[in-house]
C-alpha positions as CSV (number, residue, x, y, z in Angstrom):
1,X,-48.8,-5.4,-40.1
2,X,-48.0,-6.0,-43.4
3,X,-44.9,-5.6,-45.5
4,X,-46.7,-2.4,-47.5
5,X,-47.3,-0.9,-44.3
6,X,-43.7,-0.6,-43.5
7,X,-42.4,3.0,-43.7
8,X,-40.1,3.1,-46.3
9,X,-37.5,4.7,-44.9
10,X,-37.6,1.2,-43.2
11,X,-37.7,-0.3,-46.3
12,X,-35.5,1.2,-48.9
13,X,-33.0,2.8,-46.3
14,X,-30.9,2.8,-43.2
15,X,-29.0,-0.2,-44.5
16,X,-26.1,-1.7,-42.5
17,X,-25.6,-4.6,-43.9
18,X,-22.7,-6.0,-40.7
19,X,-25.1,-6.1,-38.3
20,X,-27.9,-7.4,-40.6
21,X,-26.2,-9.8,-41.1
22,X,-25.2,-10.6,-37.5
23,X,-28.7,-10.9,-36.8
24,X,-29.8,-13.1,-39.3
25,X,-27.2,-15.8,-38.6
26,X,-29.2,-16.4,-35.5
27,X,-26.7,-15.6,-33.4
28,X,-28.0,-16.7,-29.7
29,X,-28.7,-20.6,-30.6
30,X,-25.2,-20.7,-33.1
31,X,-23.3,-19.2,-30.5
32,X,-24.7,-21.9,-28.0
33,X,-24.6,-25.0,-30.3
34,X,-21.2,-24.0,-31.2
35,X,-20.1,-23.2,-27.2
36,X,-22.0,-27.2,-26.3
37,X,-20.0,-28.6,-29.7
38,X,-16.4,-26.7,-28.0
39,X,-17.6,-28.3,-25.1
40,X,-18.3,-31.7,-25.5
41,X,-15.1,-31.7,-28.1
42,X,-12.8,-31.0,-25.2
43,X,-14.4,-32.8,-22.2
44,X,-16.1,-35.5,-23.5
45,X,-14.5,-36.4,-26.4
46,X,-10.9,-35.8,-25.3
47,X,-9.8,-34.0,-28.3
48,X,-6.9,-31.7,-28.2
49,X,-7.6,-28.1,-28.1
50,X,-6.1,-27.9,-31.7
51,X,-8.7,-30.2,-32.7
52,X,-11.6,-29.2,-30.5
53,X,-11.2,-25.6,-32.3
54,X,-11.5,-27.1,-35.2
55,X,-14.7,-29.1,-34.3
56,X,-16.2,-25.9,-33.3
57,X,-15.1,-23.6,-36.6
58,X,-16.4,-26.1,-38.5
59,X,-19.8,-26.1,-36.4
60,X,-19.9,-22.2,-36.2
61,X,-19.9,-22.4,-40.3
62,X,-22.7,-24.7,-40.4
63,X,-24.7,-22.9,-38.3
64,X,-24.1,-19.8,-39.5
65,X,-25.2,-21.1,-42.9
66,X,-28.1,-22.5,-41.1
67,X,-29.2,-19.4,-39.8
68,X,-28.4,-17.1,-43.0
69,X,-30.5,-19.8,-45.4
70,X,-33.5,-19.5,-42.7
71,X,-33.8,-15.7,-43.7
72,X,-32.5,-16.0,-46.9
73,X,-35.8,-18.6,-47.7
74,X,-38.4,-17.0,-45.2
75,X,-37.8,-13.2,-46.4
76,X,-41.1,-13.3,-48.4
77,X,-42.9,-15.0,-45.5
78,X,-41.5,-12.4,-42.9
79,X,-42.7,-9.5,-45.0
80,X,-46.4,-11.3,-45.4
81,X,-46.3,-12.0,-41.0
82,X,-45.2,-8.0,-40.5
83,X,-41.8,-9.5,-38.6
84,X,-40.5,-5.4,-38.6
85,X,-37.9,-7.0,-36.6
86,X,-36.2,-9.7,-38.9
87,X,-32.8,-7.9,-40.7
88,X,-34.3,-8.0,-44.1
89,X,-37.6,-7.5,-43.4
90,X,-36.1,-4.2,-41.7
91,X,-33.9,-3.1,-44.5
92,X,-30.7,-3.4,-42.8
93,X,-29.7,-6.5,-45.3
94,X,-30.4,-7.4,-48.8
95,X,-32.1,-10.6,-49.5
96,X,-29.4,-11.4,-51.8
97,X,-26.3,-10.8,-49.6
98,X,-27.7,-13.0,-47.0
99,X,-28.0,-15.8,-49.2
100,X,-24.6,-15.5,-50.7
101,X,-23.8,-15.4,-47.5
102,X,-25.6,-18.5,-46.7
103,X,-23.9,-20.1,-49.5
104,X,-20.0,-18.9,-49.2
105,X,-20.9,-20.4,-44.9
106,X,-22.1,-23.8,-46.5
107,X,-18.7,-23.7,-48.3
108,X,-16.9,-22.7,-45.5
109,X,-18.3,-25.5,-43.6
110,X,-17.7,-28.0,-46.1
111,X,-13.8,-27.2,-46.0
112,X,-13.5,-27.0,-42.3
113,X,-15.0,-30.3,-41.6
114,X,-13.0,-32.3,-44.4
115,X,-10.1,-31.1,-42.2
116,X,-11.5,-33.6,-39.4
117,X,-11.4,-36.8,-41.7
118,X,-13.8,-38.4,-44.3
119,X,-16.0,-39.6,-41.4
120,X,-16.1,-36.7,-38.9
121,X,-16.8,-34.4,-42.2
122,X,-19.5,-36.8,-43.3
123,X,-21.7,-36.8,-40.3
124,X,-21.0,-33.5,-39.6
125,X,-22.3,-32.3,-43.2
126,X,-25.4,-34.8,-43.4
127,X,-26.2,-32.8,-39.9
128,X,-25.9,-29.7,-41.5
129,X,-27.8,-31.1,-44.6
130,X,-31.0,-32.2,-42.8
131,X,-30.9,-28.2,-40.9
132,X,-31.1,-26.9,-44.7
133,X,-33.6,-29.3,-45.7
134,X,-35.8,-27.7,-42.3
135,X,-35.0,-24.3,-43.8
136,X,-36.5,-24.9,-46.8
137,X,-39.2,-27.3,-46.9
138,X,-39.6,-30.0,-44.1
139,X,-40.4,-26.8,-41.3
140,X,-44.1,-26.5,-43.2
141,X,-44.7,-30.1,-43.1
142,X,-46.1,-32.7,-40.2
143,X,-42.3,-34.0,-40.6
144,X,-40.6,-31.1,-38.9
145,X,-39.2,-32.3,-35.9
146,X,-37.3,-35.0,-38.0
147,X,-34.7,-32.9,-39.1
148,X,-33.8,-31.3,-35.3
149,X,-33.7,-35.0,-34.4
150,X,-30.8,-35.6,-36.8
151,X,-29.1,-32.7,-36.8
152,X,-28.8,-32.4,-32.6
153,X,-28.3,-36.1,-32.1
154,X,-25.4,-36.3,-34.5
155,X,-23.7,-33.2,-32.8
156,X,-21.8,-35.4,-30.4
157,X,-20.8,-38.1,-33.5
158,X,-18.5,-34.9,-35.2
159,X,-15.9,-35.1,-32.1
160,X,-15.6,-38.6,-31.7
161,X,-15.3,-39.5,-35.1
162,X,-12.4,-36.4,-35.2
163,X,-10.7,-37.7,-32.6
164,X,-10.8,-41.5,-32.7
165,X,-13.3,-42.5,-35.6
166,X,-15.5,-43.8,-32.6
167,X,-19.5,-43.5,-32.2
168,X,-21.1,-41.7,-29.2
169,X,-23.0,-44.0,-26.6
170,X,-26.5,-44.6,-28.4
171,X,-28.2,-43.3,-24.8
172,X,-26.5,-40.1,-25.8
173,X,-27.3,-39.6,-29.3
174,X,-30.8,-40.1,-28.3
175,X,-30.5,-37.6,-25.4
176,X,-29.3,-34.8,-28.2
177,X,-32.1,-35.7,-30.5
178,X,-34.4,-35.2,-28.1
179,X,-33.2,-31.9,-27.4
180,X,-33.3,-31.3,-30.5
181,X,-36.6,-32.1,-30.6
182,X,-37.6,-29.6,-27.7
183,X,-36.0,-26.8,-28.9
184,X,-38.3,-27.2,-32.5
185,X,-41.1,-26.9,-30.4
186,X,-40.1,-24.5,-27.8
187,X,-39.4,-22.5,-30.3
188,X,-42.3,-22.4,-32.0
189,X,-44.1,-20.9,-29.5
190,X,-43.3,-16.8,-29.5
191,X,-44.1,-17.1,-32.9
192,X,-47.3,-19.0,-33.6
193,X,-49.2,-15.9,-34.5
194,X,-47.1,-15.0,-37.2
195,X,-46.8,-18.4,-38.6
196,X,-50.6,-19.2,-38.6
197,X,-51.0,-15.9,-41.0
198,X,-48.4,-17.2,-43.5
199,X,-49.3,-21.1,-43.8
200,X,-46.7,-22.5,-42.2
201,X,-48.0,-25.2,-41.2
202,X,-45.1,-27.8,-39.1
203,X,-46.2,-30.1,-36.7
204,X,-46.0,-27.8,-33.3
205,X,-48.1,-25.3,-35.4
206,X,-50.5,-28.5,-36.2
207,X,-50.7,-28.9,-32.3
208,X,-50.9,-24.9,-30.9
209,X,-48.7,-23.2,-28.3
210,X,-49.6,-25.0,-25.9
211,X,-49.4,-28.4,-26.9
212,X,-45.9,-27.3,-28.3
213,X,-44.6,-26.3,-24.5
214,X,-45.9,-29.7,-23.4
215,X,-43.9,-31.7,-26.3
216,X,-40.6,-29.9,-25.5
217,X,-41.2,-30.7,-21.8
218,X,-41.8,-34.2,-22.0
219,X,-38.6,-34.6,-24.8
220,X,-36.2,-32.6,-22.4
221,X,-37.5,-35.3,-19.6
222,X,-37.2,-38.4,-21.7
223,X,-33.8,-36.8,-23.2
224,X,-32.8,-36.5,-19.1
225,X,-34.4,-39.8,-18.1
226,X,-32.1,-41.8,-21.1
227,X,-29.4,-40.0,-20.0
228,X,-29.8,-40.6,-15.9
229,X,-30.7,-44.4,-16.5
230,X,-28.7,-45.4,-19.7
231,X,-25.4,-43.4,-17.9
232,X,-22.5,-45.9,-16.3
233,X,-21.5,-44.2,-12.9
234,X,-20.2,-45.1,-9.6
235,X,-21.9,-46.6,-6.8
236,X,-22.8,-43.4,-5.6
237,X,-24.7,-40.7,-6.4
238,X,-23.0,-37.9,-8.8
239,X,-23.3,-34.0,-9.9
240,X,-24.7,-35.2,-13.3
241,X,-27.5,-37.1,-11.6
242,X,-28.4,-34.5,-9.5
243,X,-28.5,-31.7,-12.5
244,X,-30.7,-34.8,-14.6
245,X,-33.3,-34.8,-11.5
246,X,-33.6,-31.2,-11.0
247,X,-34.2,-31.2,-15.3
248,X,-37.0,-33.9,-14.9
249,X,-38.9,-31.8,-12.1
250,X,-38.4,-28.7,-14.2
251,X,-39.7,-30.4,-17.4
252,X,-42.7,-32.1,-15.8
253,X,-43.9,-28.6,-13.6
254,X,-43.5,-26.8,-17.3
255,X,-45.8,-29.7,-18.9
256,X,-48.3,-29.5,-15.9
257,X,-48.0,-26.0,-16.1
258,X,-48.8,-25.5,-19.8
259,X,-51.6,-27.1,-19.6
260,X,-53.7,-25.0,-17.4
261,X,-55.9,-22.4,-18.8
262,X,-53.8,-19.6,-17.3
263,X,-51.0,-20.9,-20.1
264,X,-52.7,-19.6,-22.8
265,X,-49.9,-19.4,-25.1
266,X,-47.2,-21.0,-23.1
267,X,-45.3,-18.2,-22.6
268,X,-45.1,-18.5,-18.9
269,X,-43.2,-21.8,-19.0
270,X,-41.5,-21.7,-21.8
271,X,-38.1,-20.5,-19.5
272,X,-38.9,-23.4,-17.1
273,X,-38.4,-25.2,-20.1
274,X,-35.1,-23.6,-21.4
275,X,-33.8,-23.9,-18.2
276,X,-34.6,-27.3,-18.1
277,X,-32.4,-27.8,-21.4
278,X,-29.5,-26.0,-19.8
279,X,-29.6,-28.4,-17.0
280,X,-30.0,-31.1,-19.3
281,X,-26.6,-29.9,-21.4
282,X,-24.6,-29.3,-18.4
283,X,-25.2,-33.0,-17.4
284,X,-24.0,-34.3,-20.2
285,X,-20.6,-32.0,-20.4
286,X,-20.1,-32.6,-16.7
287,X,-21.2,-36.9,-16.5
C-alpha cells in the first residue's frame, strides 16, 4: 500500500500529536536500554542511586532522540513501504514536531550527561552519535551493524566513568556490542518486506530474513560465550553461568532453527532469540 492510497482522513486528520509522539520515540527498546543502563548503574557499577538516576535520564534522552530522528528521517520511506502503522505515516504526528523533538532530546541529552563528568558525557555522547549516524545514513549501507556495536558496547563505559572514571572489563564491552549486534539483525526481520520496496539496503537486508536470525543467534552466543569464559567467579558454579548456558542453547536451537525451510522468514525463532538476549542481560546484571 502506498502512501496515496491512505484514506485521508488518515492522512490530514485525527491528529494527536502526545501519543504520536510516544510511539515514535520507540518506546519498547528505550524503555529497555534505559531499565539495563538503571540497572547495571546501580549493581554493577556501584553508583549511588542519585547518580544511577542520572545515568539513566541522561540515557532515556538519548534514546528518545534516537528514536524520534529514526521517524523524523524515515517519514518519506514509511509512506513509500505503506507502514499505516508508523505515527506520522498515520497522521497522528507532524514530521516536523517529531524532529524538533528529536533535536530539543539531543539537547536534553547533551546536558544531562555533562552532569556525569567530561568523560562519562563523552562516551556517552559518541554512543549516542554513532545511533544518529544509523539513523541517517550507515542503516542503508553494508556498514550497519557498526554503529549498534558502538553504541551497545559503550553502554556499560557511561556508569563507570560516572562513578569512578574507570573502563568496564573488555570481556564485557564486547558482550554489549555483540548484543548490539543481534538486536540490528533481529530486528530487521518483521520488516524485510517493507525495506526491500524502499532500497534500504543494510547488511541483514544484503543477507535475507533468514540469514539475519542466524547472525543475531550466533552474536547473542559469542556475546554469552565471552561473558561465561572471560568472567572471574568462584570455584563453583554460579546463577550467571547457569543463565549464560541456558542463552547458548537458546541461541544455537534459534540458528539451527532458522535455517530449515520451515523458517521461511524467521519469524518462528525470532523470540527464541529475544529470549535468549534477556538471559544474556540478566547475566550480566546478576554476575
Amino acid at each position: 500500500m502506498a502512501w496515496t492510497d491512505l484514506p485521508a482522513p488518515t492522512r490530514r486528520r485525527g491528529r494527536r500529536p502526545l501519543a504520536g509522539l510516544l510511539r515514535a520515540s520507540h518506546p519498547g527498546p528505550s524503555v529497555a536500554v534505559t531499565g539495563f543502563a538503571f540497572a547495571w548503574a546501580l549493581l554493577g557499577a556501584g553508583a549511588p542511586t542519585g547518580t544511577a538516576l542520572l545515568v539513566a535520564a541522561a540515557v532515556l534522552a538519548g534514546q528518545l532522540s534516537v528514536g524520534w530522528c529514526n521517524d523524523w528521517v524515515d517519514a518519506g520511506r514509511d509512506r513509500r513501504a505503506g507502514r499505516a502503522t508508523k505515527p506520522v505515516v498515520a497522521g497522528l504526528v507532524g514530521r516536523r514536531l517529531v524532529g524538533l523533538a528529536a533535536l530539543t532530546a539531543l539537547a536534553a541529552c547533551v546536558g544531562l550527561s555533562l552532569l556525569l563528568g567530561p568523560t562519562a558525557a563523552a562516551v556517552h555522547l559518541v554512543a549516542v552519535a554513532s545511533a544518529w549516524a544509523y539513523d541517517v545514513g550507515v542503516k542503508a549501507t553494508p556498514l550497519s551493524p557498526l554503529p549498534y556495536a558502538v553504541s551497545f558496547g559503550l553502554l556499560p563505559a557511561v556508569a563507570t566513568q560516572a562513578v569512578d572514571g574507570t573502563w568496564p572489563p573488555p570481556h564485557l564491552l564486547v558482550t554489549t556490542a555483540l548484543l548490539g549486534v543481534a538486536a540490528h539483525f533481529a530486528n530487521t526481520v518483521p520488516d524485510a518486506a517493507g525495506d526491500a520496496r524502499v532500497g534500504v539496503r543494510g547488511l541483514p537486508q544484503r543477507l535475507g530474513p533468514r540469514a539475519s536470525v542466524v547472525v543475531a543467534a550466533l552474536a547473542l552466543a559469542g556475546g554469552a560465550l565471552v561473558l561465561l569464559l572471560a568472567s572471574p567467579r568462584p570455584t563453583g558454579p554460579t546463577l550467571a553461568d547457569g543463565l549464560l548456558g541456558v542463552a547458548v542453547v537458546l541461541a544455537g536451537v534459534g540458528a539451527v532453527a532458522a535455517l530449515r525451510p520451515a523458517a521461511r522468514r524467521g519469524r518462528e525463532v525470532f523470540w527464541g532469540v529475544v529470549g535468549s538476549a534477556g538471559l544474556v542481560v540478566l547475566a550480566v546484571l546478576v554476575g
